[in-house]
C-alpha positions as CSV (number, residue, x, y, z in Angstrom):
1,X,0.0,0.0,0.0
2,X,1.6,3.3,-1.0
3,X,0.8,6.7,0.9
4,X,-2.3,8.7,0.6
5,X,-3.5,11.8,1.2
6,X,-4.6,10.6,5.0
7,X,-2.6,10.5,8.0
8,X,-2.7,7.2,10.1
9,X,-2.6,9.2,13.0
10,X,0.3,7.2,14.7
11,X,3.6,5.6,14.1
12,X,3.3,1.9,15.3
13,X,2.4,0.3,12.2
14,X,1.7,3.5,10.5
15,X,4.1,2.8,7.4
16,X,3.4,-0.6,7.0
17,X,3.8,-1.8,3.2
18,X,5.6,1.7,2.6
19,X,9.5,2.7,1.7
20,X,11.5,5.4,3.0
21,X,14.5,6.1,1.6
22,X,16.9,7.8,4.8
23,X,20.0,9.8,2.7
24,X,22.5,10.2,6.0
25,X,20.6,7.3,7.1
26,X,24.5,5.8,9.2
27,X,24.2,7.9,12.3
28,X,22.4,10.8,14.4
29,X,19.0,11.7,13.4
30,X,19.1,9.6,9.9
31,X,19.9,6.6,11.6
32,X,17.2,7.5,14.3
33,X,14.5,7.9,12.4
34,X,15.4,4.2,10.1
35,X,15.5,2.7,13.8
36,X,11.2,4.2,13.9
37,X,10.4,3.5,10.5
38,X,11.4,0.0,11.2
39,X,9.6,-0.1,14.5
40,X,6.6,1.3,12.3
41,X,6.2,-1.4,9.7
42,X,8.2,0.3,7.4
43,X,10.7,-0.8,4.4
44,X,14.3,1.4,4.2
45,X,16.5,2.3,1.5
46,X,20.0,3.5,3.7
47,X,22.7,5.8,1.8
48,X,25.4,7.2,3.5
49,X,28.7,8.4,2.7
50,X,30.9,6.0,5.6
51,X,30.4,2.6,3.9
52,X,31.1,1.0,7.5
53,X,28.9,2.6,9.4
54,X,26.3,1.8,6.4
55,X,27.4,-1.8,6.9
56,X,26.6,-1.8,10.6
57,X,23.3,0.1,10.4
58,X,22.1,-2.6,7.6
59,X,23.1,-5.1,10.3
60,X,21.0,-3.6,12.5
61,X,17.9,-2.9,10.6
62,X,17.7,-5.2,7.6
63,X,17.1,-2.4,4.6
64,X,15.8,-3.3,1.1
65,X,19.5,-2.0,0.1
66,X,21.7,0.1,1.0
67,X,24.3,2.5,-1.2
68,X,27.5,4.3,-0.3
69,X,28.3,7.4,-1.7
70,X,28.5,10.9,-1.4
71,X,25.0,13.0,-1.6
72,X,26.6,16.0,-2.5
73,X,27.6,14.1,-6.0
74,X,24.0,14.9,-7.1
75,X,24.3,13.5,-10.2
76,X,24.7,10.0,-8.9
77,X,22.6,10.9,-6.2
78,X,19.5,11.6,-8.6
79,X,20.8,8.7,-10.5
80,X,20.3,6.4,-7.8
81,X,16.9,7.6,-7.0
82,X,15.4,7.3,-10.2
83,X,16.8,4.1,-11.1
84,X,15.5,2.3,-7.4
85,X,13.2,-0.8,-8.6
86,X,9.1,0.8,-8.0
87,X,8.1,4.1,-6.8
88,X,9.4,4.8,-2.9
89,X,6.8,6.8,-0.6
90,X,9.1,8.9,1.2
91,X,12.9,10.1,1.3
92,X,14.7,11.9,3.9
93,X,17.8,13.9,3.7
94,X,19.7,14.1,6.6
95,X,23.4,14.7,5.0
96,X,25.2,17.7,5.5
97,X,26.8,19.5,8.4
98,X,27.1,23.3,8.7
99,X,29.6,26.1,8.9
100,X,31.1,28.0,11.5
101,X,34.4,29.5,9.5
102,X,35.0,33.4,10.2
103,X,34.8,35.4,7.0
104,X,38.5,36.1,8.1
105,X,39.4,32.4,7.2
106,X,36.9,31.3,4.8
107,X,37.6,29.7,1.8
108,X,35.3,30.8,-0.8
109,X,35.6,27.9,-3.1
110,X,34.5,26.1,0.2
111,X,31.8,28.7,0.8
112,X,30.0,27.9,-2.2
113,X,30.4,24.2,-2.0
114,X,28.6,24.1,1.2
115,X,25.8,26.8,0.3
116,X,25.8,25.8,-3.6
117,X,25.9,22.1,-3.1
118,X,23.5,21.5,0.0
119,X,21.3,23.1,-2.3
120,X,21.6,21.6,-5.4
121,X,21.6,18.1,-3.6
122,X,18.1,18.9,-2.4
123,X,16.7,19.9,-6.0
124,X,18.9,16.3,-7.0
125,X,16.2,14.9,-4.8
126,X,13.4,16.9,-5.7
127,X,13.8,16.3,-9.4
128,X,14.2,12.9,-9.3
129,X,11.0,12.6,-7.0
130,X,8.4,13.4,-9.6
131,X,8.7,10.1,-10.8
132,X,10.0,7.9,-8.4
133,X,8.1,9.3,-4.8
134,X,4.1,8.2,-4.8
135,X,1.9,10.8,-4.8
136,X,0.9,11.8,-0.8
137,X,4.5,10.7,-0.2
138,X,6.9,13.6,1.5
139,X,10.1,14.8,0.8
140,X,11.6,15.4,4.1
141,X,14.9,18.6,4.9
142,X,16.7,18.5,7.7
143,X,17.9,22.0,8.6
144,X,18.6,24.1,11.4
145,X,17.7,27.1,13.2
146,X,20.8,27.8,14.5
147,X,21.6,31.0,12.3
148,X,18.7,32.7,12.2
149,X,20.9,34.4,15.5
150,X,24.1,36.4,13.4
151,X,27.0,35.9,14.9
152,X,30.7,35.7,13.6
153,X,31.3,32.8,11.7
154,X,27.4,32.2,10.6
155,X,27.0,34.2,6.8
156,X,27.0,30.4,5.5
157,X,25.0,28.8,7.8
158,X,22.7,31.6,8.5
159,X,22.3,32.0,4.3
160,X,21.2,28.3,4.1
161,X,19.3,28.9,7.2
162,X,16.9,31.6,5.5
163,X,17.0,29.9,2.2
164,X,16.0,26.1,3.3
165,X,12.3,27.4,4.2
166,X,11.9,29.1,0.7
167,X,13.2,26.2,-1.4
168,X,10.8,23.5,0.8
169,X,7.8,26.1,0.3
170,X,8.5,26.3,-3.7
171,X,9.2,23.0,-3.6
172,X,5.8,21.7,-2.4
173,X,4.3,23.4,-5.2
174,X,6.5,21.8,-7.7
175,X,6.5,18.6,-7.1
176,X,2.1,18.5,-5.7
177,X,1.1,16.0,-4.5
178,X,4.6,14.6,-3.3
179,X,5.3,16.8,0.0
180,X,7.7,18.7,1.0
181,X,8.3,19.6,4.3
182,X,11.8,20.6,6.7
183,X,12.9,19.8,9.8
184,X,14.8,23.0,11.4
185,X,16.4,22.0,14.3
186,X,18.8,23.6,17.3
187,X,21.0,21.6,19.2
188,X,20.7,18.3,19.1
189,X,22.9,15.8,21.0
190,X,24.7,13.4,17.9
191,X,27.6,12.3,16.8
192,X,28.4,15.1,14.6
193,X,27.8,17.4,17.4
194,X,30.0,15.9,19.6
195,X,32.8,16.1,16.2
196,X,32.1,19.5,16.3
197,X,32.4,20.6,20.0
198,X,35.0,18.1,20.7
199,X,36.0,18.9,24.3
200,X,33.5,21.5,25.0
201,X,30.4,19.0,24.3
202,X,30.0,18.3,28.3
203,X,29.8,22.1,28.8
204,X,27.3,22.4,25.8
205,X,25.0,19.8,27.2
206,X,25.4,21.4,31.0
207,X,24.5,24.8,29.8
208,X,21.5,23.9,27.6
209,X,19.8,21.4,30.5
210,X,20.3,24.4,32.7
211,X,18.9,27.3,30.2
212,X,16.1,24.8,27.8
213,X,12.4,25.0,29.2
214,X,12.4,21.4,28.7
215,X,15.3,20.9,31.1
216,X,16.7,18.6,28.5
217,X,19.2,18.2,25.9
218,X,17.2,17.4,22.3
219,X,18.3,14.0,20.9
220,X,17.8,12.0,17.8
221,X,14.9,10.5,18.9
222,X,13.2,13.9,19.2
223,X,13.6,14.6,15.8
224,X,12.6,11.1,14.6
225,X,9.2,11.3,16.4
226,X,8.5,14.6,14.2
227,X,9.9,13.3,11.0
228,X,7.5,10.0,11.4
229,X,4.7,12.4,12.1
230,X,5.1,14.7,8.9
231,X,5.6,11.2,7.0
232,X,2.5,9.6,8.1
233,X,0.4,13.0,8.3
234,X,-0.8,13.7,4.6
235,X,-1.9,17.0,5.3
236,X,1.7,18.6,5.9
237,X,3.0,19.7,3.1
238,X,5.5,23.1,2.6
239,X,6.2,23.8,6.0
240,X,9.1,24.3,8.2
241,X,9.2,22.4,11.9
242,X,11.3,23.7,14.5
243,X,12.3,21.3,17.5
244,X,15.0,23.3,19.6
245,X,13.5,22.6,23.1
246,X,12.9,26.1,23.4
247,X,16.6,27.2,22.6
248,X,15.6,30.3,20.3
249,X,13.4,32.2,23.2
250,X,16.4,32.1,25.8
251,X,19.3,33.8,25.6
252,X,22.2,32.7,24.5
């Protein structure tokens, strides 16, 4: 059964006889939300750019298939999509990781690279979506919300910040009736995170249980739950979710 244009309400069995391909689907929120679609009845398609964590996530979750390769090669990317056996119902796009280089030190081949290509890799998906994603199925952004505060070392981040809610909303129209719908998210307590912070993760964690109005860190497993929700909802569609815990109406 492929998706329609009504919500199941739920997750527990909510995607049963449906396939959602996770892009970033190896760690952090990607590998999150697999872990729920799974738990849901769901089928997964897995791509990620680390083949072994790939390999050890397909251990864990038995996926239709799996690929290895870099999203940001959006040719192959679009390639892949369109040339998966069937039509898919949904596909996620976790991959990426922002920018926090002062202008003082940035590389502006790298620059547009990370602005240029995180875009293009979402149209990659878009395009090939008209024909491969059934209709009532979503097309599901992870961003952030992190730069919507400008700061030194945010112009990237904070461009691709303000330009992820535009592309989703133009998007939607597009590609009707496939959804699309984004994820823009503040902190959230991953892998890549801790790459990021490195030694100053603990004090990150402290300070944002002491400061969130939840009194928590957000984890993968936040996320997830709202990425299953816009998947199984059918009446979603061009709209940008923030989860942050609260982070943007506290000081920083």
């Amino acid at each position: 059964m492929g998706a329609t244009g009504e919500g199941t309400g739920g997750t527990r069995g909510g995607l049963a006889g449906q396939t959602v391909v996770v892009v970033g689907g190896s760690a952090g929120i990607g590998l999150e939300t697999a872990r729920r679609v799974r738990a849901a009845d769901g089928a997964l398609v897995l791509v990620a750019r680390d083949a072994e964590r790939l390999r050890r996530a397909a251990d864990e979750l038995h996926p239709r298939s799996t690929a290895a390769f870099d999203a940001r090669d959006t040719g192959r990317l679009e390639r892949f999509l369109g040339e998966l056996p069937g039509q898919v119902d949904h596909v996620m796009v976790t991959a990426g990781s922002p920018s926090y280089t002062p202008l003082a030190e940035l590389d502006l081949t790298d620059a547009g690279r990370d602005f240029g290509g995180r875009i293009a890799m979402l149209l990659a998906v878009a395009r090939a979506s008209r024909e491969k994603v059934r209709a009532g199925g979503t097309l599901l952004f992870i961003g952030g919300t992190g730069g919507r505060r400008p700061a030194p070392g945010m112009a990237v981040t904070g461009a691709l910040t303000a330009a992820l809610p535009a592309l989703t909303a133009h998007l939607a129209l597009e590609v009707a009736p496939v959804r699309v719908n984004l994820i823009a998210a503040g902190f959230v307590d991953t892998p890549l995170s801790a790459s990021l912070l490195g030694d100053r993760l603990e004090a990150r964690r402290e300070e944002l249980r002491r400061t969130l109005p939840i009194g928590r860190v957000v984890g993968p497993a936040d996320v997830a739950a709202l990425a299953l929700h816009i998947m199984t909802n059918g009446a979603l569609t061009g709209a940008t979710y923030d989860i942050d815990g609260g982070q943007q109406l506290v000081a920083h």
